[in-house]
N, C-alpha and C positions, 0 to 999 in steps of 0.2 A: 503494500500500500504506500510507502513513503517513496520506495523508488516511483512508482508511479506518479507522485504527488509532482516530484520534482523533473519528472519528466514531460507532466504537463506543462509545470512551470517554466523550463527550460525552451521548451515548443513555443511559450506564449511571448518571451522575452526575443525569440531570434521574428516570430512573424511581427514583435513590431518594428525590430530594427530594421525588418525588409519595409514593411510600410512606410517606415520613415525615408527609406533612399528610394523606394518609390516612388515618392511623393518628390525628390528634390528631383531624380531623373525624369519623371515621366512628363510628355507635353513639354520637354524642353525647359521646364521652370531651373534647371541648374543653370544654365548658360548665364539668364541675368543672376544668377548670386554670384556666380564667379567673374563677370563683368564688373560688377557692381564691388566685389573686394578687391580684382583688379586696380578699378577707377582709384578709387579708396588708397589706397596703397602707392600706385603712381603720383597721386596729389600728394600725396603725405612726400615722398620722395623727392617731387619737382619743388615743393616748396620749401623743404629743408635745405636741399642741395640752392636755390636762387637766393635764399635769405643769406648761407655761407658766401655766397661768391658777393653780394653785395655789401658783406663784411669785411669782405676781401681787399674790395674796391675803395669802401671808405676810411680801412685803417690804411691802405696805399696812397689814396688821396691827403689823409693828413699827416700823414712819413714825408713829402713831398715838400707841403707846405714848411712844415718843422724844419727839414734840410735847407729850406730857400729861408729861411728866417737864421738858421746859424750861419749858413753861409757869410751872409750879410752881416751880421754881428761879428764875426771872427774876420771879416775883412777890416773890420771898423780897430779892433781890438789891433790887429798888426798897424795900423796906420799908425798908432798911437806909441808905438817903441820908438822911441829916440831913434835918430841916422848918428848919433858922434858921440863919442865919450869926450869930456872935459878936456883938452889939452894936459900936456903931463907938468906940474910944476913939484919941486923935491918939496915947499913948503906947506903944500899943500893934502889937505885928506882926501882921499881916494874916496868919493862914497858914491854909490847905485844904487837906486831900487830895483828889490828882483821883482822880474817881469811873473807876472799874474791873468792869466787867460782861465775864461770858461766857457767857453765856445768850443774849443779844440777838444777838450774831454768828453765833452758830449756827442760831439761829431763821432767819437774814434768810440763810444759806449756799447757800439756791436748794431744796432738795430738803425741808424741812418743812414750809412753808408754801404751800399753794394759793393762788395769786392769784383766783382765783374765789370761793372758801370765806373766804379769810383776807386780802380786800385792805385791811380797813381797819385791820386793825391790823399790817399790813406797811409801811401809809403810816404808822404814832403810830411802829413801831418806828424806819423812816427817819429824821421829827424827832425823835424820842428821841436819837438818834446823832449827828444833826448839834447840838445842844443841848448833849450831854455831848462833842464834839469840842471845841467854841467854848469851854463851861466849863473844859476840860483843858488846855487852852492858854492862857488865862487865869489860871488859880491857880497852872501853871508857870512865868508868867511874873513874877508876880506874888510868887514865893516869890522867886525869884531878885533882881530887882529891888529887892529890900528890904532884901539886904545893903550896900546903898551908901548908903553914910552921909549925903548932903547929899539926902534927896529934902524936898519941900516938905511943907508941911501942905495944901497946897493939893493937890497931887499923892496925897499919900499917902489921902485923903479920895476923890480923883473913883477911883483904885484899888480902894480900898472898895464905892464905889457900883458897879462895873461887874460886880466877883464878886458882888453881892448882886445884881443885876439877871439877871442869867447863873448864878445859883445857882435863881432865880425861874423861869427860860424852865424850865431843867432840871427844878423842881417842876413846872410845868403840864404839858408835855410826860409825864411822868411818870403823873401822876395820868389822861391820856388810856391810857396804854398799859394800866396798869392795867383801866382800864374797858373796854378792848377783850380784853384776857385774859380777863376776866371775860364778857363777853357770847359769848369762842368757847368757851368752856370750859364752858356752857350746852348751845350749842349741838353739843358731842358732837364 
């Protein structure tokens, strides 16, 4: 009797699973479900994928605008370094301010400049920084150094020569970045 029971049961569980995909096949009523989750799906697809590239678009458009606004600051920022150091006089103190940019660090932060598009003047900005490190460490040391009362004429002289030599690198150096700001700023 219980096997029986259950094999009633079992009979009555698979005729309705046939009913049921009878129902979705017969008369063609599957095609629109599965159009209809198709559609469903596609959208859901087309519109995640258009919202992404329009994200794409607008964090490209304002990387752009950013890069065209340091540019322009860091052009401004080089203008602004002195062309000459002081004539050399033995009675006199050696002093410089070290040179202080924020434009160039941000340029060189990873995320505005393409190394494809922008390699050559990521290499002037590189020298640029290592020029104006060597310089800043140099006229700081140099300012300091010069409160001590016994330095030589000899000393205080080849001191001189070294920030005018290293005030020099930092000019050329300079003048390349410049020309490389200027040839991407051309080129768009």
């Amino acid at each position: 009797r219980i096997e029986k029971f259950f094999m009633n049961d079992r009979q009555g569980i698979m005729k309705k699973q046939k009913s049921i995909y009878a129902m979705f096949l017969s008369r063609g009523s599957a095609l629109p479900l599965i159009g209809s989750l198709f559609s469903l799906f596609l959208g859901a697809f087309l519109g995640a994928f258009l919202s992404y590239q329009f994200t794409v678009y607008l964090k490209a458009q304002e990387t752009k605008v950013k890069r065209e606004v340091l540019f322009d600051m860091l052009r401004e920022e080089l203008i602004f370094i002195g062309e000459r150091v002081q004539p050399y006089e033995a009675s006199k103190v050696i002093y410089r301010d070290p040179i202080r940019l924020s434009a160039s660090s941000q340029l060189l932060d990873g995320e505005m400049l393409e190394y494809k598009k922008h390699g050559e003047l990521f290499r002037a900005l590189l020298k640029f920084q290592v020029a104006v490190y060597k310089y800043n460490d140099l006229v700081q040391t140099t300012n300091l150094i010069q409160n001590i009362p016994t330095i030589s004429a000899t000393a205080h002289r080849q001191i001189y020569e070294n920030i005018h030599r290293s005030h020099q690198d930092v000019l050329n150096v300079r003048d390349e970045v410049i020309k490389q700001l200027t040839a991407n700023k051309k080129e768009g």
